[in-house]
C-alpha positions as a printed Julia matrix, in Angstrom:
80×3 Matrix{Float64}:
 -74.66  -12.97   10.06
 -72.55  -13.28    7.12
 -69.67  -10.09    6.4
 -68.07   -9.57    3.84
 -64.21  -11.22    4.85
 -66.3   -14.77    4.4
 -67.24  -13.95    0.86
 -63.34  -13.03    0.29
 -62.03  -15.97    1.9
 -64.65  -17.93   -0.17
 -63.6   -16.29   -3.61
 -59.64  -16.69   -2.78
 -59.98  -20.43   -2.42
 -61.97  -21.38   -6.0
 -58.77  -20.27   -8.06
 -56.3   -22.23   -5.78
 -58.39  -25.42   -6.77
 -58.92  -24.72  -10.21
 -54.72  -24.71   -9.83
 -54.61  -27.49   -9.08
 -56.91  -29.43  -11.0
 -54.79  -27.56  -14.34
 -51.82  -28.96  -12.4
 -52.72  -32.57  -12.08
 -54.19  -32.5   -15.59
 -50.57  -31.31  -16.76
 -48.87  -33.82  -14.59
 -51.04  -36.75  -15.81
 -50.3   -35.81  -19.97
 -46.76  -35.76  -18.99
 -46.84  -39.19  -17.51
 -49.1   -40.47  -20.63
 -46.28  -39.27  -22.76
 -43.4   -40.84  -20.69
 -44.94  -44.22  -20.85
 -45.03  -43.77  -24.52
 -41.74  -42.49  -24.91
 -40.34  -45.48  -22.9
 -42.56  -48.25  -24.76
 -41.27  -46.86  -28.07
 -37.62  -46.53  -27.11
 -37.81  -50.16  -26.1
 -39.47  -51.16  -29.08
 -36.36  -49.49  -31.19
 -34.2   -50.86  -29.09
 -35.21  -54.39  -29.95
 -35.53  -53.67  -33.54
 -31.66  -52.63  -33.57
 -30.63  -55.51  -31.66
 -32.64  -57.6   -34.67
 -31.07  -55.6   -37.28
 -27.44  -56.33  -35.6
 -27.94  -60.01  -35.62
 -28.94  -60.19  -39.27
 -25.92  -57.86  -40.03
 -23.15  -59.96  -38.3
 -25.03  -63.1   -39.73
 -24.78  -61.56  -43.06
 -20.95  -60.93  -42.79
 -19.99  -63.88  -40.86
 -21.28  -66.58  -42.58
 -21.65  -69.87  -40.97
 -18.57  -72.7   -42.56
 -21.16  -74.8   -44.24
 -22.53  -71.87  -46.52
 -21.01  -70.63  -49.44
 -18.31  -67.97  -49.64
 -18.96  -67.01  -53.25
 -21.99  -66.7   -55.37
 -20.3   -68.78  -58.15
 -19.82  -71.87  -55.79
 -23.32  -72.1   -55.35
 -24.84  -72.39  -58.63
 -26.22  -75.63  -59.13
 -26.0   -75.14  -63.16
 -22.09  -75.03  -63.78
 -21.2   -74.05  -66.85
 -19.8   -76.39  -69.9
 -15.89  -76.9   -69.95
 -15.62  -76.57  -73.87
């Protein structure tokens, strides 16, 4: 014999679970864009650390190299 409480008690549970499927789906784009988030902030991370080392490279030149443009010309010009 069925009454009618069952149906309600029935009814009252399908939007709970539909809750928490919207919930989970919610919870697992939020992860999805974490992981991104963190890959690309590493990624940048190591690109700035590259960038650093060719900057202090660039203004702290090793003894052997040049320190002017004008020393390094292999055609010097003519002493008249």
């Amino acid at each position: 014999m069925k009454t009618h409480f069952a149906n309600l008690r029935r009814s009252r549970r399908s939007p709970g679970g539909s809750a928490v499927v919207v919930l989970l789906a919610l919870l697992s784009v939020m992860l999805v864009l974490i992981v991104a988030n963190t890959a690309t902030l590493n990624r940048l991370t190591q690109e700035v650390k590259g960038m650093e080392k060719r900057q202090i490279q660039r203004l702290n030149p090793t003894p052997n190299s040049p320190t002017r443009p004008s020393q390094s010309a292999t055609n010097q010009p003519a002493v008249r």
